[in-house]
C-alpha beads as a LAMMPS data file, in Angstrom:
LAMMPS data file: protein, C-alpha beads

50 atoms
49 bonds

1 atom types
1 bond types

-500.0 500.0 xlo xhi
-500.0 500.0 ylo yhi
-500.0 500.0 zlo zhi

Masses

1 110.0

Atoms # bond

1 1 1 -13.741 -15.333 5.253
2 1 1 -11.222 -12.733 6.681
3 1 1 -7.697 -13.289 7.029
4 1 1 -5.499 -12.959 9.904
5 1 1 -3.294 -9.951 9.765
6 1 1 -0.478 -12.155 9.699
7 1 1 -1.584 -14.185 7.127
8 1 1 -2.359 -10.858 4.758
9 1 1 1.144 -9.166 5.607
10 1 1 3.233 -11.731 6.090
11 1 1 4.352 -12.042 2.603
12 1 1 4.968 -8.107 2.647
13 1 1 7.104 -8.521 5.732
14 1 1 9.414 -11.481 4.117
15 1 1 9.760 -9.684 1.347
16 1 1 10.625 -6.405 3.099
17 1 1 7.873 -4.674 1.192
18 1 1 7.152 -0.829 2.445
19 1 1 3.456 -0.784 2.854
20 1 1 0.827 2.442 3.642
21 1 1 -2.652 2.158 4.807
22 1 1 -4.931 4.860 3.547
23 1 1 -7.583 5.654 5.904
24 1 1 -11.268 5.699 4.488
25 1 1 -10.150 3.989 1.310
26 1 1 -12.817 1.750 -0.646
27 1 1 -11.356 -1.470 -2.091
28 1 1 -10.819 0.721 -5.338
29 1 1 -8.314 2.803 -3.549
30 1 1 -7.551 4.474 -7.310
31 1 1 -11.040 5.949 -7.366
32 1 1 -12.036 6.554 -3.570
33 1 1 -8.621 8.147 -2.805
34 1 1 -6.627 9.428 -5.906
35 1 1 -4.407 11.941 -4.269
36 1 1 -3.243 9.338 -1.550
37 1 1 -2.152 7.116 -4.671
38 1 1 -0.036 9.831 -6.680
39 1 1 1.386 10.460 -3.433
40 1 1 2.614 6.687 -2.963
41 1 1 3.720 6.199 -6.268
42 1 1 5.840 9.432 -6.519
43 1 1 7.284 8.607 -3.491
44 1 1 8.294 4.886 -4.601
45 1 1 9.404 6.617 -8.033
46 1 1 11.642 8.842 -5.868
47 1 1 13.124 5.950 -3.854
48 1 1 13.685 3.624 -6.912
49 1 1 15.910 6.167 -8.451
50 1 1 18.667 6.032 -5.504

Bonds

1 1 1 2
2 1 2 3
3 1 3 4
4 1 4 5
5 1 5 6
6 1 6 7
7 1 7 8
8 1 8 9
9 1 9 10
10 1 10 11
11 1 11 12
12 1 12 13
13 1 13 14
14 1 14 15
15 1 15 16
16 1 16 17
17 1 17 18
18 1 18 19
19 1 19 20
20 1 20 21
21 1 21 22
22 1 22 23
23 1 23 24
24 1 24 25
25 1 25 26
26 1 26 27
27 1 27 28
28 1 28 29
29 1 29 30
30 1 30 31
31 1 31 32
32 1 32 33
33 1 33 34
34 1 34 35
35 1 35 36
36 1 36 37
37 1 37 38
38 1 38 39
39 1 39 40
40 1 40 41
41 1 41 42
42 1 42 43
43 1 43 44
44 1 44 45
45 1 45 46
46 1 46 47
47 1 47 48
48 1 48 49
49 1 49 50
């Protein structure tokens, strides 16, 4: 069963979530793209400190 795009990201969207979709990712983003990963998490870790 898939789910609607609006059914998957409408939570994100209410809660004003930032999202990023990383291309060619398996659905163990962690071990199929680690780089991409740092990169989101540094960047959150930036933004949480301002």
């Amino acid at each position: 069963m898939k789910l609607l795009p609006s059914r998957r990201h409408g939570p994100l969207i209410r809660a004003h979530s930032h999202t990023k979709v990383i291309a060619r990712a398996s659905h163990s983003v962690y071990q199929s793209r680690p780089e991409e990963v740092v990169a989101v998490i540094e960047d959150a870790a930036k933004h949480a400190e301002q």
